[in-house]
C-alpha positions as CSV (number, residue, x, y, z in Angstrom):
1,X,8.9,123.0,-50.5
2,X,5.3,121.9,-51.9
3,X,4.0,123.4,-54.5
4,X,0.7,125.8,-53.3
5,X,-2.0,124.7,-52.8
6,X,-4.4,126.4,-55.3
7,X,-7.7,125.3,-54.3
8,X,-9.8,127.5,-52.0
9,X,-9.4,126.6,-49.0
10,X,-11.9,126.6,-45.9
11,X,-11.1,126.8,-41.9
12,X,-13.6,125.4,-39.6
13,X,-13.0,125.2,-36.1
14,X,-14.7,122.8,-33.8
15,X,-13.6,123.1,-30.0
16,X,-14.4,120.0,-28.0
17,X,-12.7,118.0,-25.5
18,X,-16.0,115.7,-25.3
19,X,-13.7,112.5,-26.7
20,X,-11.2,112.9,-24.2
21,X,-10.6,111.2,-21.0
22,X,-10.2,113.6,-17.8
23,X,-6.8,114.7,-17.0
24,X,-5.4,111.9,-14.6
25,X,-3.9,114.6,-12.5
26,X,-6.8,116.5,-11.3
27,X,-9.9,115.1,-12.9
28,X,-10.7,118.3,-15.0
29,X,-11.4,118.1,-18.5
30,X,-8.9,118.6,-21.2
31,X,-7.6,121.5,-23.2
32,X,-8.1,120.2,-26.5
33,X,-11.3,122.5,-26.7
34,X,-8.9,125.1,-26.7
35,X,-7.1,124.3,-29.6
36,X,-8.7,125.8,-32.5
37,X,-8.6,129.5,-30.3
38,X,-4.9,129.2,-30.1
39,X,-4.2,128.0,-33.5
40,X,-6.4,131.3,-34.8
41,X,-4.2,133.1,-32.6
42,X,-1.3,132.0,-34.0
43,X,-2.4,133.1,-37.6
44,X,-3.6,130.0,-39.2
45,X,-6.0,131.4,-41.2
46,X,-3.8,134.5,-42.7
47,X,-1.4,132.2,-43.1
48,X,-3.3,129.7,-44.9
49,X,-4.8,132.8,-46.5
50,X,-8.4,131.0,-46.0
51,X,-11.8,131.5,-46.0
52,X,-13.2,131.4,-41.9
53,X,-16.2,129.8,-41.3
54,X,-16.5,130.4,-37.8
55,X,-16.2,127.5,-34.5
56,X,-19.1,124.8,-34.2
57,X,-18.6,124.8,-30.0
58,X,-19.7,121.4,-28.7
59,X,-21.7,121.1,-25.7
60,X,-19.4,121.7,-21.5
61,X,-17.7,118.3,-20.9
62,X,-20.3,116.4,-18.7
63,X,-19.1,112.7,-17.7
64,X,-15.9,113.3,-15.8
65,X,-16.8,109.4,-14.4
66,X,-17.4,107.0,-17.1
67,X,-21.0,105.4,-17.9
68,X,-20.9,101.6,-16.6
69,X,-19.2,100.1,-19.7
70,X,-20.6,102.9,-21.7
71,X,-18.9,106.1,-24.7
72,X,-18.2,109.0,-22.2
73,X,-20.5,112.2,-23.3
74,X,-22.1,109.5,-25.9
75,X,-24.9,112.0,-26.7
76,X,-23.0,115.0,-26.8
77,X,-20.5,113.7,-29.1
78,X,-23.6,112.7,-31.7
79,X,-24.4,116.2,-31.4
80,X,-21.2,117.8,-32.3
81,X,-20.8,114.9,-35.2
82,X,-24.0,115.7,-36.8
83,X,-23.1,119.9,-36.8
84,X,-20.0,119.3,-38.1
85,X,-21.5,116.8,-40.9
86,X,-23.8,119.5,-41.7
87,X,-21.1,122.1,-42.4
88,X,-19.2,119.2,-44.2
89,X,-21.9,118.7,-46.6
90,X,-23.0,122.1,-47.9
91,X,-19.4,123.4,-48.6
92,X,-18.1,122.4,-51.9
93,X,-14.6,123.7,-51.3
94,X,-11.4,121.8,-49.5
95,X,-12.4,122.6,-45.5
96,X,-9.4,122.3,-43.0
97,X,-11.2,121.4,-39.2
98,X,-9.1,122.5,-36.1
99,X,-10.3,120.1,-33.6
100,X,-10.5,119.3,-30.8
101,X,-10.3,115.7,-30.0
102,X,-10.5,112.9,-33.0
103,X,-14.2,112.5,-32.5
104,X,-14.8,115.6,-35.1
105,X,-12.9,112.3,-37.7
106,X,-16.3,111.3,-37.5
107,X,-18.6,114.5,-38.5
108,X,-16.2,115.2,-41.4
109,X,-16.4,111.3,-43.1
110,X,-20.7,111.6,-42.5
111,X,-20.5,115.3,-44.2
112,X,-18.9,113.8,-46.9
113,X,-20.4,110.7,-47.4
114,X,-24.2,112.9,-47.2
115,X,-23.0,115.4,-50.1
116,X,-22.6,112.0,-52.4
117,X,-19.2,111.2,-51.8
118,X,-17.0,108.6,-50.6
119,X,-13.3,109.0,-49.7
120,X,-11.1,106.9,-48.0
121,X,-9.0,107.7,-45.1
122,X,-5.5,108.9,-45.1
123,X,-4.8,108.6,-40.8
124,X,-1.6,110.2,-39.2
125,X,-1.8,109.5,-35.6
126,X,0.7,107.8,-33.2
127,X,-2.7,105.5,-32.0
128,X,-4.8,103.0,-33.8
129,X,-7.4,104.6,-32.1
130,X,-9.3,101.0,-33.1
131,X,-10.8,100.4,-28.8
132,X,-14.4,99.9,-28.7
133,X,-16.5,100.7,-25.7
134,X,-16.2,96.9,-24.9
135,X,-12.5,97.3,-24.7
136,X,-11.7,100.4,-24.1
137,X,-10.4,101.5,-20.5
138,X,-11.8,105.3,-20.4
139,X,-14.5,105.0,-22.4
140,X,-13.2,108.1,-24.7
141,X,-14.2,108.5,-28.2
142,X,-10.9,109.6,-29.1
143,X,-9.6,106.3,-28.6
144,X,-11.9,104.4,-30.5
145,X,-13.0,106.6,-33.6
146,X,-11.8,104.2,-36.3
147,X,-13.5,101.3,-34.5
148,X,-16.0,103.1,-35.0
149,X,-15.7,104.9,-38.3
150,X,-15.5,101.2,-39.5
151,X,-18.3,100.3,-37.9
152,X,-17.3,98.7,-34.3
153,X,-18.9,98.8,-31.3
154,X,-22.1,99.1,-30.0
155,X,-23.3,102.6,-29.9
156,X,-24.9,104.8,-32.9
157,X,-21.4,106.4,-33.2
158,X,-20.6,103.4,-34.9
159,X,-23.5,103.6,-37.5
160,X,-24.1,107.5,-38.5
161,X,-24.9,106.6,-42.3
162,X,-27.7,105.0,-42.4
163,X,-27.2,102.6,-39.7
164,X,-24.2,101.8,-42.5
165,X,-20.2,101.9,-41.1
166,X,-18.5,105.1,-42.6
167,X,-15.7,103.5,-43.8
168,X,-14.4,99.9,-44.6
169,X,-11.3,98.7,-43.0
170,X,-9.1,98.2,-46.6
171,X,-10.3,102.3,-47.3
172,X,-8.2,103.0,-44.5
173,X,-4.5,103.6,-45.0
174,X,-2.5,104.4,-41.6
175,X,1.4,106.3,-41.4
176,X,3.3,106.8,-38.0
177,X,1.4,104.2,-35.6
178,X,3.2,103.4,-32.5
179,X,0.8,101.9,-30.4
180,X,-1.5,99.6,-31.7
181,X,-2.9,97.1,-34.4
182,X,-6.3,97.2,-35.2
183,X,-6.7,94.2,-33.8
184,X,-5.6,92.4,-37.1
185,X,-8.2,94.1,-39.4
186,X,-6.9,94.4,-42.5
187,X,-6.3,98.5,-42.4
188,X,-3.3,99.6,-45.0
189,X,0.1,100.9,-43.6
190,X,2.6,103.2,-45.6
191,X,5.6,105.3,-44.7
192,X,6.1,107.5,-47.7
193,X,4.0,109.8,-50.1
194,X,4.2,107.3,-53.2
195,X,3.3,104.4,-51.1
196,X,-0.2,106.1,-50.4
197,X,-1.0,107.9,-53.4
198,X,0.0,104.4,-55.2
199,X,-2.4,102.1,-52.6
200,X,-5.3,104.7,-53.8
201,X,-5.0,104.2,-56.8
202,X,-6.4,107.6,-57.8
203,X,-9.4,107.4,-55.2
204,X,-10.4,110.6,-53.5
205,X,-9.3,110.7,-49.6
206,X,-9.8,112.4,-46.4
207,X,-6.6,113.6,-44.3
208,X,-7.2,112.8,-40.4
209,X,-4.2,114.5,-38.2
210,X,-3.6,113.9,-34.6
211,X,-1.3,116.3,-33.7
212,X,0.4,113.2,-31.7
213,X,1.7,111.6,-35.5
214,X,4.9,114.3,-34.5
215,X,7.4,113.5,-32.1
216,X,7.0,114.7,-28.4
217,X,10.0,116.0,-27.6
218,X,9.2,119.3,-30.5
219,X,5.7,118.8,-29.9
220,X,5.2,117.7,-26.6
221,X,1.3,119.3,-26.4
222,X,-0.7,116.1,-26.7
223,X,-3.4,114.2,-25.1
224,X,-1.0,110.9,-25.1
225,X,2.1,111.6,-26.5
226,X,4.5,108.2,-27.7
227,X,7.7,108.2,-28.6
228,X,9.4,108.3,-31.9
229,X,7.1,110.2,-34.7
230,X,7.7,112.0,-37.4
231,X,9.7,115.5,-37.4
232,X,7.6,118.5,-38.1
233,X,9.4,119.0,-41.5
234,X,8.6,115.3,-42.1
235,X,5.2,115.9,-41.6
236,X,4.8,118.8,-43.3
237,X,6.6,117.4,-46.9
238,X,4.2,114.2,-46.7
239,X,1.3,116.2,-46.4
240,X,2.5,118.9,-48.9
241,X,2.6,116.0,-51.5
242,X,-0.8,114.8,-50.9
243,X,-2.9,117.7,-50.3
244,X,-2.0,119.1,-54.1
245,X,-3.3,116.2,-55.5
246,X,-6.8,117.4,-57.2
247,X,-7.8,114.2,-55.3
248,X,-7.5,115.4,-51.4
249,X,-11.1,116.0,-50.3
250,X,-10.9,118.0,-47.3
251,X,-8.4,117.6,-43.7
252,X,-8.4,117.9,-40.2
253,X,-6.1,118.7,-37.4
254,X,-6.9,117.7,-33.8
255,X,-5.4,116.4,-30.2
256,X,-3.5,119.8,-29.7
257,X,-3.7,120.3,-26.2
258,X,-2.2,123.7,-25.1
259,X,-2.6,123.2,-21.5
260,X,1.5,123.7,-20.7
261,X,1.9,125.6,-23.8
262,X,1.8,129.0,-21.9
263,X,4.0,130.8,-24.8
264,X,2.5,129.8,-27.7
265,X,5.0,127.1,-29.4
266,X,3.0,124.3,-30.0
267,X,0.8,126.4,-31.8
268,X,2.9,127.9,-33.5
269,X,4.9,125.0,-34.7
270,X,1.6,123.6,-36.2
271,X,0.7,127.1,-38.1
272,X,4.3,126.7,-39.6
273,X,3.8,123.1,-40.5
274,X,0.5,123.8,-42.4
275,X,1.5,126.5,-43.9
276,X,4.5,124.5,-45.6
277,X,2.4,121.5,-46.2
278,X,-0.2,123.6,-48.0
279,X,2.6,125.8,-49.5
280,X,1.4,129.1,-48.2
């Protein structure tokens, strides 16, 4: 068990499936836009005991057949990116975003980086997520958002600040890959609490969450779920240990995809898991 967490502490929900492919099976969009709905009613924010600031909804899923060699819903995602940044810049207090797909990674980092700061990244995900639109097969921005947090690619995803990347490859330190290498950039690995906090050095850092990081067979409610990945109880002790650090600028969830979940368990598995990792 973590100690609390005695920060206040921010919930921002931000429904979008606009980074996602279609669902192979019948061409409809995915669930994830659904995710922050369920997670509220599961009792995330009583049990985090949080302040709510609402859902930024991004724009209806548009381009169910990819743009020749282009970002699927390119425009819409720079929509939802810049709302979220906005939020992300005029709160001074630790926000927790239930996404939604892994494009919202990219409206937290700009919000930050506007309000005069510059974390790096801590990145749980089973993905490297490091596709560009020349490489990737879907065209989805959840595939490529730390190609393009880094600056890859060519689309204006990949230069939000000031025509500037958000991040630089070494400010990125990665835990529970299984598929993927960044294409031999030189982006930091670590398997355990001490390794991180030690490779920061004392920097301040972001907390980017794909739901995926966990292993499918107790959390099977993911856009691409891989095998292996870490137990919930795992999870929830490595992020306990890092989000009490005074350093731990704000965290997001996303990639919950409760289409299948009909009885809630996903969901609530994830409440459970933030509430130990935050110690609430």
């Amino acid at each position: 068990m973590t100690d609390s967490f005695a920060r206040p502490l921010n919930i921002l929900g931000a429904p979008t499936n606009l980074g996602n492919r279609p669902y192979e099976d019948d061409g409809s969009g995915r669930r994830t836009v659904d995710a922050p709905a369920r997670l509220r009613d599961a009792g995330i924010v009583r049990r985090l005991g949080a302040r709510d600031l609402g859902d930024l909804a991004a724009a209806p899923y548009r381009d169910f057949v990819r743009p020749p060699r282009g970002v699927r819903n390119e425009d819409l995602v720079l929509a939802h990116v810049e709302a979220i940044a906005e939020v992300f810049a005029a709160e001074n207090d630790f926000t927790l975003l239930l996404g939604g797909d892994c494009s919202t990674l990219l409206g937290c980092l700009l919000g930050l980086r506007r309000r005069g700061r510059r974390p790096a990244l801590v990145y749980f995900d089973a993905h490297d997520d490091f596709n560009t639109p020349a490489s990737s097969e879907t065209g989805a921005v959840a595939g490529m958002v730390l190609a393009l947090a880094t600056g890859r690619g060519e689309t204006p995803l990949a230069r939000l600040d000031a025509r500037r990347p958000l991040l630089r490859d070494e400010e990125v330190i990665a835990i529970g890959i299984r598929d993927g290498d960044f294409g031999g950039a030189p982006v930091g690995t670590a398997t355990s609490p001490a390794e991180v906090l030690e490779r920061l050095g004392g920097r301040e850092f972001f907390v980017h969450v794909d739901a995926d990081v966990l292993d499918p067979e107790p959390m099977p409610w993911v856009d691409s779920p891989e095998p292996g990945g870490l137990r919930p109880g795992e999870l929830a002790s490595f992020l306990g240990d890092l989000l009490r650090r005074p350093e731990a600028a704000g965290m997001e969830l996303t990639i919950y995809d409760p289409r299948g979940d009909a009885e809630g368990t996903g969901a609530a598995l994830l409440v459970q898991l933030l509430g130990q990792a935050f110690g609430r």
